[in-house]
C-alpha positions as CSV (number, residue, x, y, z in Angstrom):
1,X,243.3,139.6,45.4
2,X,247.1,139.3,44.8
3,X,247.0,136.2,42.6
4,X,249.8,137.1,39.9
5,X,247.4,136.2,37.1
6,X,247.1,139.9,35.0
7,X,244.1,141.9,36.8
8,X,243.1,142.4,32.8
9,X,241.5,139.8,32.7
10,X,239.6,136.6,34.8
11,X,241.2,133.5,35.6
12,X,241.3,130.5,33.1
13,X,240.8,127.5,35.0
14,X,240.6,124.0,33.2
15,X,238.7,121.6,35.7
16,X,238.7,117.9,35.3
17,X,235.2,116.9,36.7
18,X,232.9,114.5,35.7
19,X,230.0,115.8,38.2
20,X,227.9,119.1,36.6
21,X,226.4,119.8,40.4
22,X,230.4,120.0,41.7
23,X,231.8,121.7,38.8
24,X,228.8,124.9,39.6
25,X,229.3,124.4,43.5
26,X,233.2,125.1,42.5
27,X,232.1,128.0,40.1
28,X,230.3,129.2,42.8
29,X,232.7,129.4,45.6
30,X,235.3,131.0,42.9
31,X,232.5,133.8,42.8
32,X,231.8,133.8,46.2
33,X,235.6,134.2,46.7
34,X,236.3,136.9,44.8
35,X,238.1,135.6,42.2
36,X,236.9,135.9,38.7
37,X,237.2,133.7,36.7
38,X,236.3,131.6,33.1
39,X,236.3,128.1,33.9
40,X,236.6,124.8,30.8
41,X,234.9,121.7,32.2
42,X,236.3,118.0,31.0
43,X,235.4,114.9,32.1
44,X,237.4,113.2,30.1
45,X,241.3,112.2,28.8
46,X,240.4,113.1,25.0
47,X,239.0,116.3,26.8
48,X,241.3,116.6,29.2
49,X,244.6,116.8,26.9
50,X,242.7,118.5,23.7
51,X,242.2,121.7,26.0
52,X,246.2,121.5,27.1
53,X,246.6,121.5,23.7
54,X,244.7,124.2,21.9
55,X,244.8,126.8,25.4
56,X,247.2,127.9,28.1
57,X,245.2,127.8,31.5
58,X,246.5,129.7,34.5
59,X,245.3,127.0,37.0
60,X,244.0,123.5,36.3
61,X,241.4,121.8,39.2
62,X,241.4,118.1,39.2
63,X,239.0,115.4,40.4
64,X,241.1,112.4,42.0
65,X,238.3,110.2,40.8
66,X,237.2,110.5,37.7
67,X,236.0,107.2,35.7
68,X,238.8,105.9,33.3
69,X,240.9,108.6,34.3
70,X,242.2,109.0,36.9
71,X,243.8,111.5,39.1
72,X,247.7,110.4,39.4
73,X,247.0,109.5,35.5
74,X,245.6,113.3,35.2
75,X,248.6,115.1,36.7
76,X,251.4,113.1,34.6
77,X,249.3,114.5,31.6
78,X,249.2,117.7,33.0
79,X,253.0,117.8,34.1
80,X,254.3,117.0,30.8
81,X,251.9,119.2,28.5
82,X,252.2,122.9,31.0
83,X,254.4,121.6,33.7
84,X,254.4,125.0,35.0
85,X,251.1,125.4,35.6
86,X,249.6,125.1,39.1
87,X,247.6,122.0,39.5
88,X,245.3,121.4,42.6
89,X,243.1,118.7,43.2
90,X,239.5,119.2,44.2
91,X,237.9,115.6,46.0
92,X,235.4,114.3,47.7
93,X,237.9,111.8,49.6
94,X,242.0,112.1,49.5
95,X,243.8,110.0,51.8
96,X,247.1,111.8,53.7
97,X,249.2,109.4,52.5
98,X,248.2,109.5,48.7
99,X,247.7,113.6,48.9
100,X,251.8,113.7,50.1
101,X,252.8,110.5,47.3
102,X,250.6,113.4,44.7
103,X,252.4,116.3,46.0
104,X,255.6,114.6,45.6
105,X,254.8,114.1,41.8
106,X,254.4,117.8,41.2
107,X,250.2,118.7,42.7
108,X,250.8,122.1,43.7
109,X,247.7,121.5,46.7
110,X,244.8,119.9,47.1
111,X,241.3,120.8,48.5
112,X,238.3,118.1,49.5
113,X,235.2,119.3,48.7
114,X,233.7,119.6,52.2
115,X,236.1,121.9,52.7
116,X,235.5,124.3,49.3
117,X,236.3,127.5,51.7
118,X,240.2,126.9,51.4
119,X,239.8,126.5,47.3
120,X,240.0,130.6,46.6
121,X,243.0,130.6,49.2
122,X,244.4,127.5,47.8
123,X,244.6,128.6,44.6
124,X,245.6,132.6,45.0
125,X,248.7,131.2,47.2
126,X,249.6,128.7,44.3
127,X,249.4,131.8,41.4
128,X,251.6,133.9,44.1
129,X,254.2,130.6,44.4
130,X,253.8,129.7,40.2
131,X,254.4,133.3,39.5
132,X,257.6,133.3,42.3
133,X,258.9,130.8,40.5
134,X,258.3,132.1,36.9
135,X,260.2,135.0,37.9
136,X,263.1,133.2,39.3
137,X,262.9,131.1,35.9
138,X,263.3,134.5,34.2
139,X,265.6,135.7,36.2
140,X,268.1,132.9,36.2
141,X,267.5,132.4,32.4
142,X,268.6,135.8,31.9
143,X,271.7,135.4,34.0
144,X,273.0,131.9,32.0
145,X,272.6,134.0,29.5
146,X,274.4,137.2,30.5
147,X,277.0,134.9,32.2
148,X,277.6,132.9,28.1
149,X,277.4,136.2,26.4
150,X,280.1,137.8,28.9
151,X,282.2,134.1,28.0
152,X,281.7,134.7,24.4
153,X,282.7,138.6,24.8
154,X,286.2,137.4,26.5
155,X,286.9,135.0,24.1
156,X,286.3,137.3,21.4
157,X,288.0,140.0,22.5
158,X,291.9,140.7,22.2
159,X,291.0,143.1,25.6
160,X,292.6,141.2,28.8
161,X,289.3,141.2,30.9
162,X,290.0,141.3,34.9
163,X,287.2,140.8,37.7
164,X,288.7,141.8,40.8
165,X,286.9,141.1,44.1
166,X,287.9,144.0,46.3
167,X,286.7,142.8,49.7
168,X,289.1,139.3,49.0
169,X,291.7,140.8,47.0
170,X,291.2,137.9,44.4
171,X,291.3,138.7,40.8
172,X,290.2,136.7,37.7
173,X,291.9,137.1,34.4
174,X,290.4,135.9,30.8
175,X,292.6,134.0,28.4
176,X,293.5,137.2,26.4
177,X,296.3,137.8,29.3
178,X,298.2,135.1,27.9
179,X,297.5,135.4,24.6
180,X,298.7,139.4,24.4
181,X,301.1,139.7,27.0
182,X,302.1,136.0,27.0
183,X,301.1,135.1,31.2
184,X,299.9,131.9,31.8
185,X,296.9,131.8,33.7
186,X,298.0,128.6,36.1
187,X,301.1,131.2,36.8
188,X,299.6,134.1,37.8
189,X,298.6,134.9,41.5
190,X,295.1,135.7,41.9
191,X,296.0,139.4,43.7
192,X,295.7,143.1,43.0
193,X,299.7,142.8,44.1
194,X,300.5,140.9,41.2
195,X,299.3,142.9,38.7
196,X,300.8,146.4,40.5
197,X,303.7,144.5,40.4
198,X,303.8,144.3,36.5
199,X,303.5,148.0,35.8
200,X,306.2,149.7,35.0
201,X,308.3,151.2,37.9
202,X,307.7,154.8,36.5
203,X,303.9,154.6,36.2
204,X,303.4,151.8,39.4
205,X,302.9,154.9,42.2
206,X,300.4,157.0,39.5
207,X,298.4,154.4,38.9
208,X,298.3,152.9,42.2
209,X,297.3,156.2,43.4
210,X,294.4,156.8,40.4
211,X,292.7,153.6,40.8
212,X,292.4,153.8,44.8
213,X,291.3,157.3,44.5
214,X,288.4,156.1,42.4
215,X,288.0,153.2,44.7
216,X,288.5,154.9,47.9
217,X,286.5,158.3,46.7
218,X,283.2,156.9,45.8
219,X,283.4,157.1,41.7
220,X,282.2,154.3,39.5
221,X,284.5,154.7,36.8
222,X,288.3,154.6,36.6
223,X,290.7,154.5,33.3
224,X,294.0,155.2,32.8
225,X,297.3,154.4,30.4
226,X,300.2,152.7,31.3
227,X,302.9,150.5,30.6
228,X,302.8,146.4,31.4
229,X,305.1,143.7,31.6
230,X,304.9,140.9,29.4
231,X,306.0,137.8,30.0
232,X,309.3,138.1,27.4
233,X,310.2,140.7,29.8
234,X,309.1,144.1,27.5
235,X,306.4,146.6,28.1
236,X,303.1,147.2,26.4
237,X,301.9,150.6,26.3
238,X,298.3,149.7,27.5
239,X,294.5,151.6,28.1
240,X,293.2,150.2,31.0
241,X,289.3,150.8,32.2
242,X,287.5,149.5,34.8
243,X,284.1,149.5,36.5
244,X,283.4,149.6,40.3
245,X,280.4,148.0,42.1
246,X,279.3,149.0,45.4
247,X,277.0,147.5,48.4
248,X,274.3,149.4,49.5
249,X,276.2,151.2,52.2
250,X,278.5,152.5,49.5
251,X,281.7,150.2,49.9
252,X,283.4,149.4,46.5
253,X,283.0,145.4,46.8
254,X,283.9,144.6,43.2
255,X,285.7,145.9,40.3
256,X,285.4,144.5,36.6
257,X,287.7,145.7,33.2
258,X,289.5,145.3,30.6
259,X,293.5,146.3,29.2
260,X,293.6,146.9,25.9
261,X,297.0,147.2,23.9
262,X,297.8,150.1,22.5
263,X,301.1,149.1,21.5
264,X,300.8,149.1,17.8
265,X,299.1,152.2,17.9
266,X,301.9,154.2,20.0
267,X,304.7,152.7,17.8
268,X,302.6,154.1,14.9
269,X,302.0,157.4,16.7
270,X,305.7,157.7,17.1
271,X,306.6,157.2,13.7
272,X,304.2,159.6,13.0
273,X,305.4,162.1,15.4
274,X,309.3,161.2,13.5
275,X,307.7,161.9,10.0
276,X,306.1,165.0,10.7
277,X,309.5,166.2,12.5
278,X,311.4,165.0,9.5
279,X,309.0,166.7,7.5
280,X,308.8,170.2,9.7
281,X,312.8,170.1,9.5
282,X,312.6,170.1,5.9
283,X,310.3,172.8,5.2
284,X,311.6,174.4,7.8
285,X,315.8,174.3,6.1
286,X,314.1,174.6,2.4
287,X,311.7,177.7,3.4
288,X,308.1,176.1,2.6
289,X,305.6,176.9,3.4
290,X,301.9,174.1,3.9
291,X,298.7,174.7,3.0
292,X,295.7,171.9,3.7
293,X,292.0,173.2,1.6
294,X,288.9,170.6,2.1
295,X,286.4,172.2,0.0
296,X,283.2,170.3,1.4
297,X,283.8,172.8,4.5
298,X,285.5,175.3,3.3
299,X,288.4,174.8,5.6
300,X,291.6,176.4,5.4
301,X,294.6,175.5,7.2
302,X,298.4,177.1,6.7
303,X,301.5,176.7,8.7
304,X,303.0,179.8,9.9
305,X,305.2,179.7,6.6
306,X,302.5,180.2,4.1
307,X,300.6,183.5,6.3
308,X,304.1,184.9,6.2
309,X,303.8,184.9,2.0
310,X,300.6,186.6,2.2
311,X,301.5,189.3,5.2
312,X,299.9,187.5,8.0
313,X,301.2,187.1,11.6
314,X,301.2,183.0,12.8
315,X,298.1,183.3,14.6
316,X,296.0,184.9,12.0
317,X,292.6,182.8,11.3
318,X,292.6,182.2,7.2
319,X,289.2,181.5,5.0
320,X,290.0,180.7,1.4
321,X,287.5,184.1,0.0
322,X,288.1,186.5,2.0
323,X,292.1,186.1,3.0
324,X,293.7,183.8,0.3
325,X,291.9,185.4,-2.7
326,X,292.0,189.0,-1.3
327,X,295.8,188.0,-0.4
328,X,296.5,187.4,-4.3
329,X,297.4,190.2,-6.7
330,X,294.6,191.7,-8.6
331,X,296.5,190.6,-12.0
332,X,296.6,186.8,-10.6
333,X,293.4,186.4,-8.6
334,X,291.2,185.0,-11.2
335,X,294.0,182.6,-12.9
336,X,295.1,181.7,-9.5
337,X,291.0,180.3,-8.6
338,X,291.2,178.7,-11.8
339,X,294.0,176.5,-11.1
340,X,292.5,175.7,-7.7
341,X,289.4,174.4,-9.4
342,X,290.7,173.0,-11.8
343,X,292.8,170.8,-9.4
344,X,289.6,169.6,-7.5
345,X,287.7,168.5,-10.7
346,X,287.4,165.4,-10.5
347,X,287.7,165.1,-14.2
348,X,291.1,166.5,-14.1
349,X,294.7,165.2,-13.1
350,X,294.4,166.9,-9.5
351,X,297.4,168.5,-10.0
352,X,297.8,171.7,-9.1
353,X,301.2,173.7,-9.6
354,X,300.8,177.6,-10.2
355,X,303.1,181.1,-9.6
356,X,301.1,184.5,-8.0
357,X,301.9,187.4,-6.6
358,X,300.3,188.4,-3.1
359,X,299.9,191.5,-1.4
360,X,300.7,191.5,2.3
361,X,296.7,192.1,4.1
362,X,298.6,193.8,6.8
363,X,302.6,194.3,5.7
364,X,301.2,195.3,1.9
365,X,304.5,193.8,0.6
366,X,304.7,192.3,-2.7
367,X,306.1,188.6,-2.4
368,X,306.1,186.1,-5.9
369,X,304.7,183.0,-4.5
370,X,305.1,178.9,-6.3
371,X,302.7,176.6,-5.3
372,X,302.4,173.1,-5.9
373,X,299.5,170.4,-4.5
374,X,297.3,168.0,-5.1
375,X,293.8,166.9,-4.8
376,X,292.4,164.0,-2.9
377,X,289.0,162.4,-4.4
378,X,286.2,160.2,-2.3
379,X,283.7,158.8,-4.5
380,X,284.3,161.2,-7.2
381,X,284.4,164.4,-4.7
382,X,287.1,166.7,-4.3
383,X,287.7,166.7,-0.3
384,X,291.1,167.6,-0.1
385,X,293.9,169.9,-1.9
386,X,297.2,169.8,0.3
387,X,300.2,171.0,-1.4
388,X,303.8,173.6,-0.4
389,X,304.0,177.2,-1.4
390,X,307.9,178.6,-1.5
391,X,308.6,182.5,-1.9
392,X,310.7,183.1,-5.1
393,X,310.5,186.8,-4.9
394,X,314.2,187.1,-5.0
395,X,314.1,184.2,-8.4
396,X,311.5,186.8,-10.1
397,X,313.8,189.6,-9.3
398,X,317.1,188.2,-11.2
399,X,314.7,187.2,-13.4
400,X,313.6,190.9,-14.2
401,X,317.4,192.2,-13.1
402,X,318.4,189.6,-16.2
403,X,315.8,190.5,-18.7
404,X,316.1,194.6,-18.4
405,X,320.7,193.6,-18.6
406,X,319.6,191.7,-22.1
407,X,317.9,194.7,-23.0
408,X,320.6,197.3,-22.1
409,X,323.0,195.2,-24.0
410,X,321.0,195.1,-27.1
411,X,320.5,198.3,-26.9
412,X,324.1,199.7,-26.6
413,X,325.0,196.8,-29.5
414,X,322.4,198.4,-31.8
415,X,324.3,202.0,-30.9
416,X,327.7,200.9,-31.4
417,X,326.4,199.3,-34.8
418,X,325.0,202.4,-36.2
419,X,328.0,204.5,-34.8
420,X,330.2,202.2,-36.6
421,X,328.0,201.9,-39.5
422,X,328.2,206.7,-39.6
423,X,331.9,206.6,-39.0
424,X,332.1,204.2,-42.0
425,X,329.7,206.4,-44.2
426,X,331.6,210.1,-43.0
427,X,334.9,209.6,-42.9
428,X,337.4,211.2,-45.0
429,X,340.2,208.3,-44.3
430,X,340.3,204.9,-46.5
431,X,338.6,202.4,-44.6
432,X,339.2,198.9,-46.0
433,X,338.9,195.1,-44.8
434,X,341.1,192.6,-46.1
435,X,339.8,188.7,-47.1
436,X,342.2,186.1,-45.1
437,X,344.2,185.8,-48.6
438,X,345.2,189.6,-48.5
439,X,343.0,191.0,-50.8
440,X,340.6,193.5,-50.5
441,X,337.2,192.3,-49.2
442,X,335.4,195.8,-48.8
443,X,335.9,199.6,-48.7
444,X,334.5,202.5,-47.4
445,X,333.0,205.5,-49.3
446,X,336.1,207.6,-48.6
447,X,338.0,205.0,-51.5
448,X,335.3,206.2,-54.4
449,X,335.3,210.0,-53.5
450,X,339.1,210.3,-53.4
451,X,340.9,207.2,-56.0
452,X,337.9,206.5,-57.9
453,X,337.3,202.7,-57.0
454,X,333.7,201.3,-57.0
455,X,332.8,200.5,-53.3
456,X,330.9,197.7,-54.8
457,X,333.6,195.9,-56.2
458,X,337.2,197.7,-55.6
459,X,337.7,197.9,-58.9
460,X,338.3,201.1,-61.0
């Protein structure tokens, strides 16, 4: 049996009959039939509606004449409590005139009771028919509601949403193509040649040719960037993707997508692209070197500038243990680390400004090196330390040149002083210094060996 009731389980019937000798003859042709089933016997309208009420039935059987309730009575009851159930009537006599007036109000079929052999029939045909229909219910619920949530999605989306019949060349816009690019709908021609029309000369012939090669080459997906004509007569830099249905022989017959603005994004691209020349052309004229450390990964990144400082050629891969710490002079590794970790505490000031010596890993040169950075913080977690580096070897060289000069001069000042100082002491000739009035400040050794005068004082 191909009823469309679940084979799980047997029919529920709900059978209006006020006869106990038809209601088992109708039991028993249900058996006879095939059909399994568990059937609730009323003879009554209290009955009758308190069993719509409390159960679903899968097929309600109905008596025309029933005492005090009757059958046109019956089926309004029916109709308005499970309208989509099937309801048949089972009778001893049903005129054709009343049977067509009852299937007109909503009977699915009726059977008379000398004629029990079409009930099984009757009522598989009308679970085939109520299930049909159930489907189709289903069916075009879902598609109101695919059809409101694809209204919703365009209105809520900035995207300009096209649906592009391929076989009529007619295309549908959403209201976003007026609102981003300023069309009006009621202006727009309905036509693929309209919108190939609004791309920009350059780009026209590339994308004509990418879309028709998805179209024409059997793919189901097509995307591509270009720039579209507003309405104020400029371009918008836009992402554009689109989905292509096919018939069953293959042929694309439809095409739906969507043109999204990337405008703001490419201007802010560009000024990116500015900065970070701006930005290269600086280090590049003041001889910096970049360094970018995120510590959750342990990823290292230096410009071409900074592996120079430690001996490396541009393509070298870098690690922070085994190249930037092995790169640093013995003398400076471990206060070097320090001020690296001390610039991702989080408790700190995340500044990070230090001077090392490395050792080339492949050149072995040794270069002074300044660093300066700072940490970036998430949450209280250290996941960033960019900063410059700038080689002041030939700074720490002056610096040393300088410092051994100062040296060299105080040492050849102490000589002359104690040279000046034994000349003094030794000589045999009178040595003297005059005060700015003329008299005689101080003398020399030479003044008490040969007149007598105290050194101390001048004096005799």
């Amino acid at each position: 049996m191909d009823a469309g009731a679940p084979a799980a389980r047997p029919l529920v019937a709900l059978l209006l009959e006020d006869s106990p000798l038809d209601a088992e003859l109708l039991e028993a042709r249900l058996e006879d039939g095939g059909l399994r089933a568990r059937v609730r016997r009323v003879d009554s309208r209290p009955g009758f509606t308190h069993a719509l009420e409390r159960e679903r039935f899968d097929v309600i059987l109905c008596d025309y004449n029933v005492p005090g309730f009757g059958g046109e009575e019956a089926l309004g009851v029916a109709r308005l409590a499970s309208p989509d159930t099937p309801f048949l009537f089972v009778s001893g006599a049903l005129g054709e005139d009343t049977a067509i007036e009852l299937l007109k109000r909503g009977a699915t079929d009726y059977v008379l009771k000398d004629r029990l052999e079409r009930l099984v029939p009757c009522i598989e045909r009308a679970l085939r028919e109520a299930h049909g229909l159930a489907e189709r219910a289903r069916a075009e619920r879902a598609l109101r509601e695919s059809e409101e949530r694809y209204r919703l999605a365009t209105l809520a989306t900035t995207d300009a949403i096209w649906d592009w019949d391929l076989l009529n060349d007619h295309v549908l816009w959403n209201e976003a193509l007026h609102a981003a690019y300023g069309h009006e709908l009621a202006r727009v021609p309905p036509t693929g040649a309209w919108w190939i029309s609004h791309i920009h000369p350059e780009d026209r012939a590339r994308i004509d040719a990418s879309i028709h090669a998805v179209i024409d080459g059997g793919g189901s997906n097509w995307t591509d960037e270009y720039r579209f004509l507003r309405a104020n007569g400029t371009y918008a830099h836009v992402l554009d993707r689109g989905f292509i249905a096919r018939g069953s022989d293959g042929r694309a017959v439809r095409m739906i997508g969507a043109m999204l603005d990337l405008s703001e994004r490419k201007h802010a691209e560009q000024s990116l692209r500015e900065s970070e020349d701006r930005l290269r052309l600086a280090t590049d004229a003041a001889r910096l070197g970049t360094f970018d450390f995120r510590p959750l990964t342990g990823e290292l990144t230096w410009d071409s500038r900074c592996k120079e400082l430690f001996g490396l050629p541009p393509d070298a891969p870098v690690t922070y243990e085994s190249v930037f710490l092995r790169g640093l002079h013995p003398e400076d590794r471990e206060r070097t680390d320090a001020a690296v970790r001390s610039a991702l505490d989080p408790s700190g000031p995340g500044a990070y400004e230090v001077e090392y010596r490395t050792v080339g890993l492949e050149d072995g040169r040794e270069r002074w090196v300044s660093a300066k950075g700072r940490g970036f913080f998430d949450n209280g977690q250290a996941v960033r330390l960019i900063g410059t580096v700038l080689d002041i070897s030939e700074r720490k060289q002056a610096e040393q040149t300088l410092r051994e000069l100062n040296a060299s001069l105080e040492q050849r000042v102490e000589e002359r002083t104690a040279e000046r100082d034994r000349i003094w002491r030794n000589t045999s000739d009178l040595v003297g210094v005059l005060a700015p009035g003329g008299e005689l400040h101080s003398i020399n050794p030479a003044w008490s060996r040969l007149t007598g005068l105290d050194e101390s004082t001048g004096r005799a």
